[in-house]
C-alpha positions in Angstrom: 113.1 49.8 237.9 111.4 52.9 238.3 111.2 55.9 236.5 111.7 58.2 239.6 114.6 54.9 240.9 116.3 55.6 237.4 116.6 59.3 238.3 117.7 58.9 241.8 120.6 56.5 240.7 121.8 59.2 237.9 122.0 61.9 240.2 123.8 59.3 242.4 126.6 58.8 239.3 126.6 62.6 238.9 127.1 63.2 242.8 129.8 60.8 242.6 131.6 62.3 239.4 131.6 65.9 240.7 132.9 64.5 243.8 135.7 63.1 241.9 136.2 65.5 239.4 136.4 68.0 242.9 139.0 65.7 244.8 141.0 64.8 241.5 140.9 68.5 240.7 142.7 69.1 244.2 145.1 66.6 244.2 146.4 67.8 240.9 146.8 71.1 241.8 149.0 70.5 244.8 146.2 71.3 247.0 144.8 68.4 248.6 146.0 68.7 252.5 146.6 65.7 254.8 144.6 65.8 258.1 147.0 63.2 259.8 146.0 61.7 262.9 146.5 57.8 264.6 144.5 55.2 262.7 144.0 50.9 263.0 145.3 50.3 259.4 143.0 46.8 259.6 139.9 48.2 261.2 139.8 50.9 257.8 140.8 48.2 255.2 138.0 45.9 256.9 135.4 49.0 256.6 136.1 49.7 252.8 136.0 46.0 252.0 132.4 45.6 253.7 131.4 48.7 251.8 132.1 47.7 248.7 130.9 43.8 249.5 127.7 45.5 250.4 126.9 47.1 247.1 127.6 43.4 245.6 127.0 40.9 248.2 126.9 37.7 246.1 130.4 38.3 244.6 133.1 36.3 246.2 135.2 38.4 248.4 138.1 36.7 250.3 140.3 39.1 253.1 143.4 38.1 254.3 145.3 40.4 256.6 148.1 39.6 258.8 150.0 41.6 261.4 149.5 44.9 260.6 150.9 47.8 262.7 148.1 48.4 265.7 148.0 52.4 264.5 149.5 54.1 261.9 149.7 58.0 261.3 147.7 59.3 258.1 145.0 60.2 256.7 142.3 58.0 257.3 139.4 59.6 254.9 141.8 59.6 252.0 143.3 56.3 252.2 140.2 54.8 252.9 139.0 57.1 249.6 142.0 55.0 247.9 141.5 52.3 249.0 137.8 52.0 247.8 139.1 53.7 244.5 140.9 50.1 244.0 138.2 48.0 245.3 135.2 49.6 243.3 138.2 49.1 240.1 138.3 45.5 240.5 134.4 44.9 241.1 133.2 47.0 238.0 135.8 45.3 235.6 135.0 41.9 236.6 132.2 39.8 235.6 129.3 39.3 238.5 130.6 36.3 240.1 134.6 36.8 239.5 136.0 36.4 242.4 138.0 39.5 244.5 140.7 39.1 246.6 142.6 41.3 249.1 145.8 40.8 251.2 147.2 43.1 253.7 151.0 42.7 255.0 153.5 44.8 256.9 156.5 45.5 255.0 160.0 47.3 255.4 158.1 50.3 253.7 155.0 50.4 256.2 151.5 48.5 254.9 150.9 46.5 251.8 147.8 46.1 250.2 147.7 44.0 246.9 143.8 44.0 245.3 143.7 41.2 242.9 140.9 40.3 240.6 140.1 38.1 237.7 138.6 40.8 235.3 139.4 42.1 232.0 142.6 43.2 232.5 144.2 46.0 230.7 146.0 45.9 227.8 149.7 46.1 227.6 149.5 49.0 225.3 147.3 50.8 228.1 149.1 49.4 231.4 151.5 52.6 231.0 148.5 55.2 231.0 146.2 54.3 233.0 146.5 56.3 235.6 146.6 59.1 233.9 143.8 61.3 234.5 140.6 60.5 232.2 142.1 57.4 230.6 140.0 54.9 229.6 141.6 51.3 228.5 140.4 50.2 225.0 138.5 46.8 226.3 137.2 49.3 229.3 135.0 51.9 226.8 131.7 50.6 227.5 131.6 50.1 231.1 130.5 53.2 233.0 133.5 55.4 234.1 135.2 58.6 234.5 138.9 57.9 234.0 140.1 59.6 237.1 139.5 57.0 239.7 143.5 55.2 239.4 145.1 58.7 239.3 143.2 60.3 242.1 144.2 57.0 244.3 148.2 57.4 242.8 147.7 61.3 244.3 146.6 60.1 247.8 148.7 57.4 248.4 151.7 59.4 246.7 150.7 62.0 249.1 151.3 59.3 251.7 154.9 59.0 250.8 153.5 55.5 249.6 153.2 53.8 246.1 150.5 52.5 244.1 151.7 49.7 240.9 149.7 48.2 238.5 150.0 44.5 237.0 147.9 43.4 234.6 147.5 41.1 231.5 143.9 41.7 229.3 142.1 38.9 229.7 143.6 37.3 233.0 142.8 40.2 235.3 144.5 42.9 237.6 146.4 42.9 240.8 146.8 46.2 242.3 149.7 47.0 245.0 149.4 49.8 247.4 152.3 51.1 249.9 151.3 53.1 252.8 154.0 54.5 255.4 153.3 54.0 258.6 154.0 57.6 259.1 153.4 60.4 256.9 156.5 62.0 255.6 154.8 64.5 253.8 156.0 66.8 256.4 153.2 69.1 258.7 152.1 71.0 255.3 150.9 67.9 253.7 151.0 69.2 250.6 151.6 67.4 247.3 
């Protein structure tokens, strides 16, 4: 790699940390806004999932979505923010050829996602903080990361009127659960 490939790639990190530290920043303050509108829940889960299987093409990557609600009501750039959140999560704590796996169901609640890898896990001392903001799990210090990534997802799906649960065992990997409403009930504000 390049010197001048080395530098693009850092300010890429920094771009991506500001952006975070920005949107994070937002949601905790109670003033990250909803721009609700109509949205195919399995067109957006396909489009993070080939965004993310693009930046690492050889890892395995299995989707399974069934009968999902033709449109729901949220916001679309947010949840697909979230939803990448979770993805990126599971890639970068997983070794290269680990493989990823992500299943989509309706529910009583609205849409279920559950993001399962077989990476490092998290500890069960640090299961109960990890998505607090800037956390880093003990087994996680030396892979690159800011800390905020779990709690700014938590803010946007909780902003959803949805859920976001962890499971995890170190060693044996994580499965993430998200909840999304098929409506907002946030109310018009959309404020946290």
């Amino acid at each position: 790699m390049t010197r001048a490939e080395k530098i693009w790639r850092a300010s890429l990190r920094l771009d991506e940390l500001i952006e975070m530290i920005m949107s994070y920043t937002r949601a905790s303050a109670g003033g990250m806004l909803l721009n609700p509108s109509e949205f195919n829940p399995e067109a957006l889960i396909r489009r993070a999932c080939k965004e993310q299987n693009n930046h690492d093409p050889d890892r395995p990557f299995s989707i399974d979505i069934q009968k999902l609600p033709e449109i729901i009501i949220g916001d679309p750039i947010l949840l697909e923010q979230a939803l990448v959140i979770v993805l990126s999560n599971a890639i970068k704590y997983s070794a290269a050829r680990a493989p990823i796996s992500l299943r989509a169901r309706p529910s009583k609640e609205g849409v279920m996602i559950v993001v399962k890898d077989e990476g490092i896990g998290i500890s069960e001392h640090d299961l109960p903080f990890v998505m607090q903001p800037f956390f880093r799990g003990r087994n996680a210090k030396d892979i690159p990361g800011t800390g905020l990534g779990l709690s700014l997802a938590w803010h946007i799906v909780t902003l959803h009127g949805g859920s976001l649960h962890i499971a995890s065992k170190e060693g044996n990997g994580t499965t993430v659960t998200m909840t999304i409403p098929e409506r907002n009930v946030t109310g018009a504000a959309g404020v946290l």
